[in-house]
PyMOL Python script that loads the backbone (N, CA, C, O; Angstrom):
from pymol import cmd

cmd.read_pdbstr("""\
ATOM      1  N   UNK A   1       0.836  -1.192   0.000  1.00  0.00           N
ATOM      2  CA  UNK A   1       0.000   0.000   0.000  1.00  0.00           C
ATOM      3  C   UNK A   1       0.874   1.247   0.000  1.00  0.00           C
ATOM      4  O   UNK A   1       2.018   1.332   0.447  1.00  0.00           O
ATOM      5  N   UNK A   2       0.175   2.160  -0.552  1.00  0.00           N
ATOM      6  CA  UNK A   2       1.254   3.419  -0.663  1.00  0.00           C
ATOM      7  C   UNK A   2       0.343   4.510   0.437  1.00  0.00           C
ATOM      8  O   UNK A   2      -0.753   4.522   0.996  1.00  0.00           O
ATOM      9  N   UNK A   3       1.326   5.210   0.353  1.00  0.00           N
ATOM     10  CA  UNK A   3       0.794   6.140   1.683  1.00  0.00           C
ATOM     11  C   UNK A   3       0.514   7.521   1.020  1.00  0.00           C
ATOM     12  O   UNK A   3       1.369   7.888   0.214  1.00  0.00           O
ATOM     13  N   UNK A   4      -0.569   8.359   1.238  1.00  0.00           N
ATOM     14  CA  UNK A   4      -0.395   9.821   0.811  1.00  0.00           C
ATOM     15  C   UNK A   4      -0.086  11.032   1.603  1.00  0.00           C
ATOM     16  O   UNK A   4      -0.706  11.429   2.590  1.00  0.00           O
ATOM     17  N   UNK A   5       0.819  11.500   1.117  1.00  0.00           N
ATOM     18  CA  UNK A   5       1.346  11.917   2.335  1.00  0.00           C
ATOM     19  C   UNK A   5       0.335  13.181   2.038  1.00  0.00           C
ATOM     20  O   UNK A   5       0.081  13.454   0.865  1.00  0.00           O
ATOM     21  N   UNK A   6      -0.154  13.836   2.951  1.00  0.00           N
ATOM     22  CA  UNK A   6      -0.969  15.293   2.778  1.00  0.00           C
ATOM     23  C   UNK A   6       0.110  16.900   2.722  1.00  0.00           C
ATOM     24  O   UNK A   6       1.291  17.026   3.044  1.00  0.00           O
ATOM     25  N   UNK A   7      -0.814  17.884   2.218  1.00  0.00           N
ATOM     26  CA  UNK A   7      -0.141  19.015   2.369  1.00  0.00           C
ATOM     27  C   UNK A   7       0.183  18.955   3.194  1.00  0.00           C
ATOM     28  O   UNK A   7       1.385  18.786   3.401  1.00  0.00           O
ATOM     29  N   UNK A   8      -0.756  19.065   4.194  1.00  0.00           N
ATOM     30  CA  UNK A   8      -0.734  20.182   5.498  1.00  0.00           C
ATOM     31  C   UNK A   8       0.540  19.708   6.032  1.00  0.00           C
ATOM     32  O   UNK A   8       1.438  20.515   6.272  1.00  0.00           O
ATOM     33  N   UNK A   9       0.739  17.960   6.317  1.00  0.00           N
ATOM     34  CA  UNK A   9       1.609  17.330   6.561  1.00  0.00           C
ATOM     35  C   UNK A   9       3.046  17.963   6.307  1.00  0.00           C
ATOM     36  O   UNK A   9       3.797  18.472   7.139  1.00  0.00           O
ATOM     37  N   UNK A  10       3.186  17.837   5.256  1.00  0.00           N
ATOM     38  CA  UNK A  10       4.386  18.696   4.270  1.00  0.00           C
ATOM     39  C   UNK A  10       4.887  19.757   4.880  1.00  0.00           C
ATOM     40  O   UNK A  10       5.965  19.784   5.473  1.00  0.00           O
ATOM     41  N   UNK A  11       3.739  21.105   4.688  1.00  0.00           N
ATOM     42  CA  UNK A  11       3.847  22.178   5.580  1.00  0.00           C
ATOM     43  C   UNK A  11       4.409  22.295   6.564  1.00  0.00           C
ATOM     44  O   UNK A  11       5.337  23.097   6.668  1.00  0.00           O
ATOM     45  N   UNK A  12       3.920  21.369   7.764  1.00  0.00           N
ATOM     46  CA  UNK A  12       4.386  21.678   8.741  1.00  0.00           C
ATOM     47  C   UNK A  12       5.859  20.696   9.022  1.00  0.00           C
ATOM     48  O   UNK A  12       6.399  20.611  10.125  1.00  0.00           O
ATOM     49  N   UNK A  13       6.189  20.223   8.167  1.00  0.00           N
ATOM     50  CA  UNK A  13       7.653  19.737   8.414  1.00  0.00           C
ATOM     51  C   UNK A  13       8.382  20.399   7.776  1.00  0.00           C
ATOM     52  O   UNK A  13       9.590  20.448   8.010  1.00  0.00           O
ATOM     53  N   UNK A  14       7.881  20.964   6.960  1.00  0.00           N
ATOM     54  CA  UNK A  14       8.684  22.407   6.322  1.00  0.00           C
ATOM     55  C   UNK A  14       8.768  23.500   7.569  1.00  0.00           C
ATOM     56  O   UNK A  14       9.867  23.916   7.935  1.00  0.00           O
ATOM     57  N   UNK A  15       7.592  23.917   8.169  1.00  0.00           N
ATOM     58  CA  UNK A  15       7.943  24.648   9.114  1.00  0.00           C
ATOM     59  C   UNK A  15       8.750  24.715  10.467  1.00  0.00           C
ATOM     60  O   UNK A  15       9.258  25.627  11.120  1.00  0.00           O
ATOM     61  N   UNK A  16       8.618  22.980  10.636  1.00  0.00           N
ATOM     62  CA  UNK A  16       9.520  22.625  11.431  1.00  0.00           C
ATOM     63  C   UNK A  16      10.977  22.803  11.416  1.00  0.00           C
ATOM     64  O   UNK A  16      11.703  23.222  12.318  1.00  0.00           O
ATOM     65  N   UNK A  17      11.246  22.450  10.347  1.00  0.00           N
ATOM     66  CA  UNK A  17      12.569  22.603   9.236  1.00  0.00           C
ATOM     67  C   UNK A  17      13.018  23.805   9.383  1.00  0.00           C
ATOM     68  O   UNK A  17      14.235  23.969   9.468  1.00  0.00           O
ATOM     69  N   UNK A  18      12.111  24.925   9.447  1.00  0.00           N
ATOM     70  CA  UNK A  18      12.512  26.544   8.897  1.00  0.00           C
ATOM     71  C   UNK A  18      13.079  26.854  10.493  1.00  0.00           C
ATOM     72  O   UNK A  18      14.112  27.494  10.690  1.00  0.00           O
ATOM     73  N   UNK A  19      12.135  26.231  11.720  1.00  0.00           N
ATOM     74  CA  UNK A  19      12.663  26.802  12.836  1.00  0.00           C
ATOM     75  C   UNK A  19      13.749  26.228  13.349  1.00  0.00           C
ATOM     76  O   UNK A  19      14.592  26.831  14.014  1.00  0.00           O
ATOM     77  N   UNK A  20      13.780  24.942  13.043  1.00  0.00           N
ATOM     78  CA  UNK A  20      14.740  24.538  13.443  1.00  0.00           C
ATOM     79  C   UNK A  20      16.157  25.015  12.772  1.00  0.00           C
ATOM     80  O   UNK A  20      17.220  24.554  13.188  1.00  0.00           O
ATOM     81  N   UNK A  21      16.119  25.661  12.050  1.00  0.00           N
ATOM     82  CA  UNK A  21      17.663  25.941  11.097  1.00  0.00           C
ATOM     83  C   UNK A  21      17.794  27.409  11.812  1.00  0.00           C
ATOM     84  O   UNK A  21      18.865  27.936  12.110  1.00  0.00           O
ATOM     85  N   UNK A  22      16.152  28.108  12.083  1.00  0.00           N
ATOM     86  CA  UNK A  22      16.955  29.424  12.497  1.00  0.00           C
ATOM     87  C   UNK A  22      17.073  29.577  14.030  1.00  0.00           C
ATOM     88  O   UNK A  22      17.384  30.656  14.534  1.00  0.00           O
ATOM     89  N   UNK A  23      16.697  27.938  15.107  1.00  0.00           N
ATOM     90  CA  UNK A  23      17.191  28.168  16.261  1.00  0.00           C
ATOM     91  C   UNK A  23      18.786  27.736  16.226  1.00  0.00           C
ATOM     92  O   UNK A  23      19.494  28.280  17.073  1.00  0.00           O
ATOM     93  N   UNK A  24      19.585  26.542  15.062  1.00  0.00           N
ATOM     94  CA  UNK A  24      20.823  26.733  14.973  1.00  0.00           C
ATOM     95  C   UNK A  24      21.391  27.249  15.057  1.00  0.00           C
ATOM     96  O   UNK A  24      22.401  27.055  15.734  1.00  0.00           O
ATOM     97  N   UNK A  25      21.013  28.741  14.127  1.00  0.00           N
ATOM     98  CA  UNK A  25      21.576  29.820  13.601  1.00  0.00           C
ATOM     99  C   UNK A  25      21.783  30.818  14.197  1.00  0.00           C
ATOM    100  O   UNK A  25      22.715  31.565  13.898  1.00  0.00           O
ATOM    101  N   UNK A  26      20.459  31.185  15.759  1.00  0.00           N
ATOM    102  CA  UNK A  26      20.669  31.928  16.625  1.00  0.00           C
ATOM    103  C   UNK A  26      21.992  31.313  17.611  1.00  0.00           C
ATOM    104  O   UNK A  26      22.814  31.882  18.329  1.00  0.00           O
ATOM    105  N   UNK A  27      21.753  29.889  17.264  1.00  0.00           N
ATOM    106  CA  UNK A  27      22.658  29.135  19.094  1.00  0.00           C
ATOM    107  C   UNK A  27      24.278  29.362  17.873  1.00  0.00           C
ATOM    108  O   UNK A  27      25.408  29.236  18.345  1.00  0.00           O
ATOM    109  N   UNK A  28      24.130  29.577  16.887  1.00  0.00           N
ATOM    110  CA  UNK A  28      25.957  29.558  16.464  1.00  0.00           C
ATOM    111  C   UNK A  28      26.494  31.119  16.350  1.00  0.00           C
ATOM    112  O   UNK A  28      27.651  31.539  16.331  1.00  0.00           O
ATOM    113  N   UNK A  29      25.281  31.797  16.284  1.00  0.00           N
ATOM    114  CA  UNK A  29      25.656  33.142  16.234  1.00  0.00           C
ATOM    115  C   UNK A  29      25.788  33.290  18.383  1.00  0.00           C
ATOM    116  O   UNK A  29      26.638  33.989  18.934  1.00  0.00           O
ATOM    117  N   UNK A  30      25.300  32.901  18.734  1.00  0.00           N
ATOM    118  CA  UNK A  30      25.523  32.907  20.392  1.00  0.00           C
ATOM    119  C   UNK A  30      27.026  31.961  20.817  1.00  0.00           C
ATOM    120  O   UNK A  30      27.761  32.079  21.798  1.00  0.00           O
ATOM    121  N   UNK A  31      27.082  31.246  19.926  1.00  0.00           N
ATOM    122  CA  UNK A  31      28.496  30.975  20.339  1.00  0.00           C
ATOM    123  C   UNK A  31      29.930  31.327  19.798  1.00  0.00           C
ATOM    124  O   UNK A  31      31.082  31.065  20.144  1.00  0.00           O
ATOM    125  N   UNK A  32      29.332  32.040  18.795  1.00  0.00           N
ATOM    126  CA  UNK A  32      30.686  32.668  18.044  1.00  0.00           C
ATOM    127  C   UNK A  32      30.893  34.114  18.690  1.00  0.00           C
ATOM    128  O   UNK A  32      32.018  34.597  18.561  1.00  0.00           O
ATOM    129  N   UNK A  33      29.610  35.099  19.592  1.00  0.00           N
ATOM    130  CA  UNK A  33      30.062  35.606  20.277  1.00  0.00           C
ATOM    131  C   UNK A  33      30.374  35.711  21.808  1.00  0.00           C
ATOM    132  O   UNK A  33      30.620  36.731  22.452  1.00  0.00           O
ATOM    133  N   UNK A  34      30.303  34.366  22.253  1.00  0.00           N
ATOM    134  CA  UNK A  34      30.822  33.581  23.380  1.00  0.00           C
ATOM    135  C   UNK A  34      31.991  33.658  23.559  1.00  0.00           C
ATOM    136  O   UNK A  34      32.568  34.321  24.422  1.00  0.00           O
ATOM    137  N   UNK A  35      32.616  32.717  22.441  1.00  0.00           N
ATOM    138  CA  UNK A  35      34.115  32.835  21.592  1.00  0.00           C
ATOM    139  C   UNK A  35      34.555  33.931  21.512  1.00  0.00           C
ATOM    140  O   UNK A  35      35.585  33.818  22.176  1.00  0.00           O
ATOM    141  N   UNK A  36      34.515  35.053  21.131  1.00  0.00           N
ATOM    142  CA  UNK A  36      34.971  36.440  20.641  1.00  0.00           C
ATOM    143  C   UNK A  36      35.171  37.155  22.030  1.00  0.00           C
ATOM    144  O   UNK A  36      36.196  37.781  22.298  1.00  0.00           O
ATOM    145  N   UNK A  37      33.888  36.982  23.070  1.00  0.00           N
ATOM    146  CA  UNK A  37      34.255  37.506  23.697  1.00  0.00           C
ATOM    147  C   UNK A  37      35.331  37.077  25.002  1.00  0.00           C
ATOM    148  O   UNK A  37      35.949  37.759  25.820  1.00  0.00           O
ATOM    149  N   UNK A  38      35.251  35.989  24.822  1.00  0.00           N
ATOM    150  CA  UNK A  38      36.223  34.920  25.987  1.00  0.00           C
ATOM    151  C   UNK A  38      37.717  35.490  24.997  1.00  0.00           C
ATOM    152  O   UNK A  38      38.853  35.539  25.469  1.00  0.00           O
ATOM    153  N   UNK A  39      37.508  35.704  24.198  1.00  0.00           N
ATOM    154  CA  UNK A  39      39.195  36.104  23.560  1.00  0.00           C
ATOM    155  C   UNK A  39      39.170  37.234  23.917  1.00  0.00           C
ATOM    156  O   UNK A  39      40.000  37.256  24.826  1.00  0.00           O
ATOM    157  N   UNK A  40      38.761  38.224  23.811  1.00  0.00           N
ATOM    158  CA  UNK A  40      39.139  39.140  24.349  1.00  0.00           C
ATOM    159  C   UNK A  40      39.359  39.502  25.688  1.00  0.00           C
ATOM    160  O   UNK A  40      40.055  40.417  26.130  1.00  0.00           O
ATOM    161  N   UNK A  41      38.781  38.796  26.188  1.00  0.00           N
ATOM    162  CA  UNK A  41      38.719  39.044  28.005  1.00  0.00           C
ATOM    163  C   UNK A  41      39.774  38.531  28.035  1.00  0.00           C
ATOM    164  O   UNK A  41      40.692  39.186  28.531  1.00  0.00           O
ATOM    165  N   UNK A  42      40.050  37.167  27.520  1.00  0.00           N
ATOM    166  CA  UNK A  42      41.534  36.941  28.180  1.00  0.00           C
ATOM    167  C   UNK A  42      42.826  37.425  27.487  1.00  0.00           C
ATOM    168  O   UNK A  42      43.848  37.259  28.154  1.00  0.00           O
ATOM    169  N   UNK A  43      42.955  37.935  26.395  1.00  0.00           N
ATOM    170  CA  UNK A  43      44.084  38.420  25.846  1.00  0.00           C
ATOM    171  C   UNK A  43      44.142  39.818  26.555  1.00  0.00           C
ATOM    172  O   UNK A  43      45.293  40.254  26.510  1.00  0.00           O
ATOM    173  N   UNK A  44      43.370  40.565  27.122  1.00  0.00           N
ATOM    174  CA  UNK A  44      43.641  41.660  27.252  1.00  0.00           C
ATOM    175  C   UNK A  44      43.741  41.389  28.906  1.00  0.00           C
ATOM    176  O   UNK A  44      44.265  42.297  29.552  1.00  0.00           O
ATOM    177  N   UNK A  45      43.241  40.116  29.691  1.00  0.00           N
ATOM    178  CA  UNK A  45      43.992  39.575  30.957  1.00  0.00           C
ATOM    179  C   UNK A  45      45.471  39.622  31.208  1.00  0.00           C
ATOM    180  O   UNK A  45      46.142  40.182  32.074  1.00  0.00           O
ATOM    181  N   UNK A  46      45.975  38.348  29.495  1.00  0.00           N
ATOM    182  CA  UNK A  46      46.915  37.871  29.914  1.00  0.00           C
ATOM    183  C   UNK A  46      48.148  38.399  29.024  1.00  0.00           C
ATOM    184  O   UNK A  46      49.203  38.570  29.635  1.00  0.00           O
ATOM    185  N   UNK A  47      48.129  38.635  27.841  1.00  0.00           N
ATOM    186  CA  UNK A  47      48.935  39.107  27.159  1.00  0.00           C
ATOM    187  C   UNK A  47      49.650  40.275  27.240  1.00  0.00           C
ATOM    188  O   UNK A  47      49.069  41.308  27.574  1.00  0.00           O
ATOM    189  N   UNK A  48      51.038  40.267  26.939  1.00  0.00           N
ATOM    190  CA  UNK A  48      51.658  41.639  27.744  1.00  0.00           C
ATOM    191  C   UNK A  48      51.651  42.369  26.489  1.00  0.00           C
ATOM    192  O   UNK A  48      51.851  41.774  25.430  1.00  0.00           O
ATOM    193  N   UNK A  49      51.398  43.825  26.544  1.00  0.00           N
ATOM    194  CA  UNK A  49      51.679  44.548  25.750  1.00  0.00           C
ATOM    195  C   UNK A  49      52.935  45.141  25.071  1.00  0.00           C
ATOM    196  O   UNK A  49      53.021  46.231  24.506  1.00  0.00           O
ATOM    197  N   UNK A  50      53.685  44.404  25.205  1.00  0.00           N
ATOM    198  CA  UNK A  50      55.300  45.246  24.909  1.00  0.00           C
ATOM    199  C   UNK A  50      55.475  44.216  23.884  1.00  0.00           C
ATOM    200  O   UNK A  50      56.597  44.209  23.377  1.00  0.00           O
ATOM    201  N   UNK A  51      54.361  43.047  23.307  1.00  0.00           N
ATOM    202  CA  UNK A  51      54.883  41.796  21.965  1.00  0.00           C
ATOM    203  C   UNK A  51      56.186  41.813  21.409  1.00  0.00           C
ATOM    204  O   UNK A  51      56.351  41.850  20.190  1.00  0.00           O
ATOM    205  N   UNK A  52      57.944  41.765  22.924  1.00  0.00           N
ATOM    206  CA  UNK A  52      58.640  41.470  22.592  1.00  0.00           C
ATOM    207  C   UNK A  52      58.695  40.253  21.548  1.00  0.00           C
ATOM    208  O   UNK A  52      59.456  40.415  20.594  1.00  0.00           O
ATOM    209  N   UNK A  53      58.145  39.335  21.603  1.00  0.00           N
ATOM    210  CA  UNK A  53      58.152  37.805  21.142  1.00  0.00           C
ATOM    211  C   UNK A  53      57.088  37.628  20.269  1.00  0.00           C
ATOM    212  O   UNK A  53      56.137  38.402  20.386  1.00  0.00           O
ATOM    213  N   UNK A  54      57.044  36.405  19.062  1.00  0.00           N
ATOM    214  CA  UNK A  54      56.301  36.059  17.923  1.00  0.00           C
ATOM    215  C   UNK A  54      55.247  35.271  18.906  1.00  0.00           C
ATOM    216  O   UNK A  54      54.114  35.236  18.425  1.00  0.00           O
ATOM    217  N   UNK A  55      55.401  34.551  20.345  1.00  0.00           N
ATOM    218  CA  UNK A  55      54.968  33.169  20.673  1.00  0.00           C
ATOM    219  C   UNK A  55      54.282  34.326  22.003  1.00  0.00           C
ATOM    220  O   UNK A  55      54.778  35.440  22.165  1.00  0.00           O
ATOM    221  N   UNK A  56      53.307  33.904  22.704  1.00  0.00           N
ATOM    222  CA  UNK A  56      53.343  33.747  24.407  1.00  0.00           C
ATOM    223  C   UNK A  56      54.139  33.177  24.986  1.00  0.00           C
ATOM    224  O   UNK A  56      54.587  32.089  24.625  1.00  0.00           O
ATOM    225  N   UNK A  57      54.399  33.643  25.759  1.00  0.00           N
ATOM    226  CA  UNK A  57      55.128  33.674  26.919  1.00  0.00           C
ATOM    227  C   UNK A  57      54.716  31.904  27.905  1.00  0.00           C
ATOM    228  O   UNK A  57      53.635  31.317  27.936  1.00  0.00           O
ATOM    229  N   UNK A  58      55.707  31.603  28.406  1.00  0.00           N
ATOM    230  CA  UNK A  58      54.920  30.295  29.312  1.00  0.00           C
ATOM    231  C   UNK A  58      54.154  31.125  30.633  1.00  0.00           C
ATOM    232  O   UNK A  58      53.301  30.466  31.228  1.00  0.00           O
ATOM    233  N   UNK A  59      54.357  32.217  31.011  1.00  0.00           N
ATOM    234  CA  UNK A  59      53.297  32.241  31.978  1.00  0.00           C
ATOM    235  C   UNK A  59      52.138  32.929  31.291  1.00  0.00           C
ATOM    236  O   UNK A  59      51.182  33.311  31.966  1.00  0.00           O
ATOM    237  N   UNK A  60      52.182  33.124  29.839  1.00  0.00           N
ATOM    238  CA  UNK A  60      51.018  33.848  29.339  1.00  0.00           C
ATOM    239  C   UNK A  60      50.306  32.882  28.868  1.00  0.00           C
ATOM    240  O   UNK A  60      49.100  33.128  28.856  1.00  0.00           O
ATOM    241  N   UNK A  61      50.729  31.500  28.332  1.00  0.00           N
ATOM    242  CA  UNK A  61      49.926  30.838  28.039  1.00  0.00           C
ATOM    243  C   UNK A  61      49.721  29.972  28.881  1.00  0.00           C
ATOM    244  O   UNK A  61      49.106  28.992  28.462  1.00  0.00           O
ATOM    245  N   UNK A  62      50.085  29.968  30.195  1.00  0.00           N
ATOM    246  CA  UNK A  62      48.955  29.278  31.612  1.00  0.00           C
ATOM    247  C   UNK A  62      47.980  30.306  31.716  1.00  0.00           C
ATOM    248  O   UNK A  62      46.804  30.045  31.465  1.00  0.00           O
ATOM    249  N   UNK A  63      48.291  31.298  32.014  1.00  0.00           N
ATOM    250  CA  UNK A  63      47.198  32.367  32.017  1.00  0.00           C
ATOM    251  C   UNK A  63      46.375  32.173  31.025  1.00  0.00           C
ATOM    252  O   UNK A  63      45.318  32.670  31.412  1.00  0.00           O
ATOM    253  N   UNK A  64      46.270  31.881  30.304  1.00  0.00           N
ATOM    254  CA  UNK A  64      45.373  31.775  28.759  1.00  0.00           C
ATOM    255  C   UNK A  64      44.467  30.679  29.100  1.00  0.00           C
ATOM    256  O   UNK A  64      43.236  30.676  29.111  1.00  0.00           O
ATOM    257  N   UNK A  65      45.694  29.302  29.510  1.00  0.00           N
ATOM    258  CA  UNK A  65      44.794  27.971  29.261  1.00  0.00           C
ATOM    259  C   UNK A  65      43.729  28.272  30.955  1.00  0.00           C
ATOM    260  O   UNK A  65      42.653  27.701  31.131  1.00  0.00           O
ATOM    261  N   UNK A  66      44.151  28.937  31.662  1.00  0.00           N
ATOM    262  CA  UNK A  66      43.256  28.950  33.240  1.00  0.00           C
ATOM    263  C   UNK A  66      41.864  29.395  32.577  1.00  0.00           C
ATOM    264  O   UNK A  66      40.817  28.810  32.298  1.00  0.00           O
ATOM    265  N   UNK A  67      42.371  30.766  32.451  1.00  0.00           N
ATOM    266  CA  UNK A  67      41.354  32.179  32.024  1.00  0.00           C
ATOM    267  C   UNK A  67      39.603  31.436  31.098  1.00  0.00           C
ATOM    268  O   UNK A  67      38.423  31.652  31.373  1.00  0.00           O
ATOM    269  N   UNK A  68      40.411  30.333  29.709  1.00  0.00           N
ATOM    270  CA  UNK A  68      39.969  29.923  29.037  1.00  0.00           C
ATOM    271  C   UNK A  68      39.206  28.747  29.774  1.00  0.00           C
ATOM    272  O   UNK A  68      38.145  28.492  29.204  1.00  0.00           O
ATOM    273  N   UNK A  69      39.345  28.312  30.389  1.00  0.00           N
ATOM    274  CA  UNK A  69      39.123  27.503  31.582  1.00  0.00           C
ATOM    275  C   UNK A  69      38.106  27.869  32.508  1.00  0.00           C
ATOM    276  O   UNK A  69      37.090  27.216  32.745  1.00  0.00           O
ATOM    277  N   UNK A  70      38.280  28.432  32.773  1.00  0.00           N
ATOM    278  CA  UNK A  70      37.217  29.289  34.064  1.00  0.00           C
ATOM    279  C   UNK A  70      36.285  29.692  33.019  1.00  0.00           C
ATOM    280  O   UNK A  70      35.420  28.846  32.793  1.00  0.00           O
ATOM    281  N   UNK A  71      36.220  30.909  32.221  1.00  0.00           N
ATOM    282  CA  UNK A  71      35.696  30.962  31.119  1.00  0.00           C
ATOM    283  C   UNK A  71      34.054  30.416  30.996  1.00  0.00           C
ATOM    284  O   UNK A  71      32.937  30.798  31.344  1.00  0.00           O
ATOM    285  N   UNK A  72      34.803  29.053  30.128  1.00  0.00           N
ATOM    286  CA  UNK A  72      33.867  27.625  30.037  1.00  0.00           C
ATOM    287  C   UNK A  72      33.593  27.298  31.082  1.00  0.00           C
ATOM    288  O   UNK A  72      32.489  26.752  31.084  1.00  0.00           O
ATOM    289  N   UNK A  73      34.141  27.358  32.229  1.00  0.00           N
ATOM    290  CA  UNK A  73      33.318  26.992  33.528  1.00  0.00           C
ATOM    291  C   UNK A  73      32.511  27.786  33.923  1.00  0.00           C
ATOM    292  O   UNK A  73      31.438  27.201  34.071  1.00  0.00           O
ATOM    293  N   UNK A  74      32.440  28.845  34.186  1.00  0.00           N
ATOM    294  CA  UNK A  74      31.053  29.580  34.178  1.00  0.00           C
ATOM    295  C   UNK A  74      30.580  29.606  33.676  1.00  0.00           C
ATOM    296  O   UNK A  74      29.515  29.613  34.293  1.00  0.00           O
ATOM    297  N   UNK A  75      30.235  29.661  32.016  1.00  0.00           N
ATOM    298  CA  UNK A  75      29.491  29.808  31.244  1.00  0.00           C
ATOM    299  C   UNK A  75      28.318  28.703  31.296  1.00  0.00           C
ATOM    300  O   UNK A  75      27.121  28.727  31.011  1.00  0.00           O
ATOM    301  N   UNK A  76      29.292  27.628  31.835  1.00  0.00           N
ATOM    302  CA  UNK A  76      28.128  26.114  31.665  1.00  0.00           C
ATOM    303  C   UNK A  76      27.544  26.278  33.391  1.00  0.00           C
ATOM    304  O   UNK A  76      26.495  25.662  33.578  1.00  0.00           O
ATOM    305  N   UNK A  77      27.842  26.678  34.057  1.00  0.00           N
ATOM    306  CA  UNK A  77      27.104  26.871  35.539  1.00  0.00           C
ATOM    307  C   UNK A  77      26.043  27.372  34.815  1.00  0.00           C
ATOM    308  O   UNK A  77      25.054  26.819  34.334  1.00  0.00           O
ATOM    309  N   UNK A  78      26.518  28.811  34.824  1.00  0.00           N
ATOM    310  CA  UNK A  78      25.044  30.093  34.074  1.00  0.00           C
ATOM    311  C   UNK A  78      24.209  29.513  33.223  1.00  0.00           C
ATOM    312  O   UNK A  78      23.008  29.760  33.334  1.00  0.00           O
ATOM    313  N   UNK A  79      24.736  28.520  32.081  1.00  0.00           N
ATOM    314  CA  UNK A  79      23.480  27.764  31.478  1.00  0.00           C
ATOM    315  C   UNK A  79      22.675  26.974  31.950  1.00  0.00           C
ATOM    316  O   UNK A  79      21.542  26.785  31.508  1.00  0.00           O
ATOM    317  N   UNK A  80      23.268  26.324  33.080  1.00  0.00           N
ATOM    318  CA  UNK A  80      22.640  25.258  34.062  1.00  0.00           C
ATOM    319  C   UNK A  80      21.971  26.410  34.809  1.00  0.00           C
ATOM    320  O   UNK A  80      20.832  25.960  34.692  1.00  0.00           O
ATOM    321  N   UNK A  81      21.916  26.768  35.022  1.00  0.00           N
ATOM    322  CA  UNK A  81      21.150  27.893  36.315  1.00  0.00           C
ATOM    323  C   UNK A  81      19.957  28.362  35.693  1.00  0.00           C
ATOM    324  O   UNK A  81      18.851  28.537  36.205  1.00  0.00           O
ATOM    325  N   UNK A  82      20.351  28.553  34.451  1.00  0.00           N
ATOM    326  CA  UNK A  82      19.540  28.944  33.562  1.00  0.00           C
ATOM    327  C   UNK A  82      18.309  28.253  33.071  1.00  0.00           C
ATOM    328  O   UNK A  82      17.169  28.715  33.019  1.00  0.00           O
ATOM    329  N   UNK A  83      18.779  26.934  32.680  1.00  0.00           N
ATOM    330  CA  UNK A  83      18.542  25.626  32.414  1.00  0.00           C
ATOM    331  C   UNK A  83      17.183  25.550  32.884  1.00  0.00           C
ATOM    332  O   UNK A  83      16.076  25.472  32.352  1.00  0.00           O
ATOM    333  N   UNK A  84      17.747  25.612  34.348  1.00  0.00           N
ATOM    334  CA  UNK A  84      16.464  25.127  35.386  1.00  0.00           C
ATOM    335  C   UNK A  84      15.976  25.826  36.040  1.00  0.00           C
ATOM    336  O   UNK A  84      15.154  25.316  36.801  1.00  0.00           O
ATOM    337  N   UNK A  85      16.217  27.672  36.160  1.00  0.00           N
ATOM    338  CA  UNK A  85      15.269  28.350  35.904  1.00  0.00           C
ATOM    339  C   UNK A  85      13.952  27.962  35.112  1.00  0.00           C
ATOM    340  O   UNK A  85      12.856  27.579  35.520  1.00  0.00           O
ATOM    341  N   UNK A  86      14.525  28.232  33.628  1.00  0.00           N
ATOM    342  CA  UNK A  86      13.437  27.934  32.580  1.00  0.00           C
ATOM    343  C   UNK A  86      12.821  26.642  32.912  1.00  0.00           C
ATOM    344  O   UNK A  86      12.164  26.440  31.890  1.00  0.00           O
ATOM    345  N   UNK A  87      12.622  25.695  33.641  1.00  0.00           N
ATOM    346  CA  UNK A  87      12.241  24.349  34.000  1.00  0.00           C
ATOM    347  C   UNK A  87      11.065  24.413  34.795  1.00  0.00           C
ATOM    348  O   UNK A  87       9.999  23.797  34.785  1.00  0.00           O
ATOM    349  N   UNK A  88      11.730  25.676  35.752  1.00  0.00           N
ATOM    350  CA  UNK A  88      10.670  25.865  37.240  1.00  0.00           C
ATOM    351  C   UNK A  88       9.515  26.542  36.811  1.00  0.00           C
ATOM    352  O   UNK A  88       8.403  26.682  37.321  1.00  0.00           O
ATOM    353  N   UNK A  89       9.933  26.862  35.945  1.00  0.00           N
ATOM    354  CA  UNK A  89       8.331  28.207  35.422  1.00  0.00           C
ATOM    355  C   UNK A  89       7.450  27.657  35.068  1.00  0.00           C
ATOM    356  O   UNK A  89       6.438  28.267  34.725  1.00  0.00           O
TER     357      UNK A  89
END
""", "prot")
cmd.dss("prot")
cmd.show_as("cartoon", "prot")
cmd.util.cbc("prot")
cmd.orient("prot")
């Protein structure tokens, strides 16, 4: 037996489709300025301004890998907090 699939059907997996690409699109545009801004916070933490050198420094790039570190660790608390905020409501 063959199946027919209906408009409406169609439609709304099309619409499904449409939101789902532009909640991607919000969550990659939210993490590219996640990213942007975790670089800047920490380069302007850890990096010395006098760029004797092509490389960081070894205490600039502990400072980097911490900074970057902590960073991502708050960020995922605050989403969790967040998380389950939005849960309780």
């Amino acid at each position: 037996k063959r199946r027919r699939t209906s408009r409406r059907w169609t439609t709304m997996d099309a619409e499904k489709k449409k939101q789902a690409l532009q909640m991607a699109s919000q969550e990659m545009e939210y993490r590219v300025d996640l990213f942007n801004r975790m670089v800047v916070t920490c380069f302007d933490k850890c990096a010395d301004r006098k760029f004797k050198e092509g490389d960081l420094s070894v205490g600039e790039n502990s400072c980097v890998d911490r900074c970057t570190a902590k960073y991502w660790q708050v960020t995922s608390i605050v989403g969790q907090m967040l998380g389950g905020a939005g849960q309780g409501q």
